[in-house]
C-alpha positions in Angstrom: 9.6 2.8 -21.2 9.2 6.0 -19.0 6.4 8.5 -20.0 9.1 10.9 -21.1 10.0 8.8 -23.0 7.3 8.0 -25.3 6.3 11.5 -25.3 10.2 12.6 -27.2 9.8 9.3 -29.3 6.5 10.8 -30.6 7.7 14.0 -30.8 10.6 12.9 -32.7 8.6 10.9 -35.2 5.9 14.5 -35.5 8.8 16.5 -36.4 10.3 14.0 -38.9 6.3 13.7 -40.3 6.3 17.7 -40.0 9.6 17.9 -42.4 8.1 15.5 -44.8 5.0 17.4 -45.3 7.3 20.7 -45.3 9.4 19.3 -48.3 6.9 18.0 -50.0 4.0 21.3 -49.7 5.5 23.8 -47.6 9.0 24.6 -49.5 7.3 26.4 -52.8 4.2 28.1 -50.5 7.0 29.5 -48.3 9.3 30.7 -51.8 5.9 32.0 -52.7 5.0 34.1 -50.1 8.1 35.5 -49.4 9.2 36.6 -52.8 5.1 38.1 -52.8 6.2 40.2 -49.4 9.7 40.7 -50.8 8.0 42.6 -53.9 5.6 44.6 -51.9 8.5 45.5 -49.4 10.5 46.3 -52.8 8.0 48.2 -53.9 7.3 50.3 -50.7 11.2 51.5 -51.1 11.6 51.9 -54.6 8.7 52.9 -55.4 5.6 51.7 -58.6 6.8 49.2 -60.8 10.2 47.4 -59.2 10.5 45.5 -61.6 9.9 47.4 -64.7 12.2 50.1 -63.4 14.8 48.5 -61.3 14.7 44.9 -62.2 18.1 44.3 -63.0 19.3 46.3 -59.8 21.4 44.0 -57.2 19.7 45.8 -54.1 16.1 44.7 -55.8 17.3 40.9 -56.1 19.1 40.4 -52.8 16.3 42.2 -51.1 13.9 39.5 -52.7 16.3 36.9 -52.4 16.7 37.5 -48.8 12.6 37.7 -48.7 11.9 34.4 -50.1 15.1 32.5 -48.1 12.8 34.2 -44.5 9.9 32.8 -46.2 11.0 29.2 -46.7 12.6 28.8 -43.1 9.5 30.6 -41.6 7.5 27.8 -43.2 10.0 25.0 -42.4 9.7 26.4 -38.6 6.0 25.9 -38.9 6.1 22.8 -40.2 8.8 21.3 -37.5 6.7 22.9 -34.6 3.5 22.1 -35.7 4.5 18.1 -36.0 6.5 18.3 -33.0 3.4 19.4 -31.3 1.2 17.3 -33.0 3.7 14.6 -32.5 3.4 15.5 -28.1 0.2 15.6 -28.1 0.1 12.2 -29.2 2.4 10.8 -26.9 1.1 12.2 -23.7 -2.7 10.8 -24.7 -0.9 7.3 -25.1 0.8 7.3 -21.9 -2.6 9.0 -20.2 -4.6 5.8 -22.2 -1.7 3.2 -20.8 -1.6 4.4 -17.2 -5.7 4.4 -17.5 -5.2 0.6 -18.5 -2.9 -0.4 -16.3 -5.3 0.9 -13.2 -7.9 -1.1 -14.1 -6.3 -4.0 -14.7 -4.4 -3.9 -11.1 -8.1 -2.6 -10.0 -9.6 -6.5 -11.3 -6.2 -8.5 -9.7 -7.6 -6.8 -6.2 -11.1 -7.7 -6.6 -10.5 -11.3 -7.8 -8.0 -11.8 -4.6 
């Protein structure tokens, strides 16, 4: 297999590790803090107390709405890039350990011939 090639099959298998962690930690954290900065961008518009005031309003709930859907594919974007790197990174230290290996091996055919 080419080095290439081991570094996308690593970086495949980061990404798919990355999307596991996402749905299983990063989904609710992203709702979270995207709903939090959809509030405070609410509240910077509308003024104190959004919800106490205007909480039934359709501009207040698609605003937030639209906040926390940014915030969940923010922190799926994370998650995919940070395994894809992760996953990379990986890869190219296996090829670099393989291609070590394989010199030193040819190196001890030489010497015993």
């Amino acid at each position: 297999m080419s080095r290439n090639g081991i570094i996308k099959k690593t970086m495949l298998i980061g990404s798919g590790v990355g999307l596991s962690l996402y749905a299983i930690y990063g989904f609710m954290e992203g709702l979270l803090l995207g709903g939090t900065a959809g509030l405070i961008f609410c509240q910077g518009i509308f003024g104190a107390g959004v919800i106490e005031i205007n909480g039934s309003g359709l501009i207040t709930r698609v605003i937030l709405g639209g906040a926390m859907l940014s915030g969940a594919l923010v922190s799926l974007l994370v998650f995919l890039v940070a395994g894809g790197l992760l996953g990379a990174a990986c890869g190219y230290v296996l090829t670099v350990s393989a291609r070590e290996k394989n010199e030193v091996q040819a190196e001890e055919i030489e010497n015993k011939l």
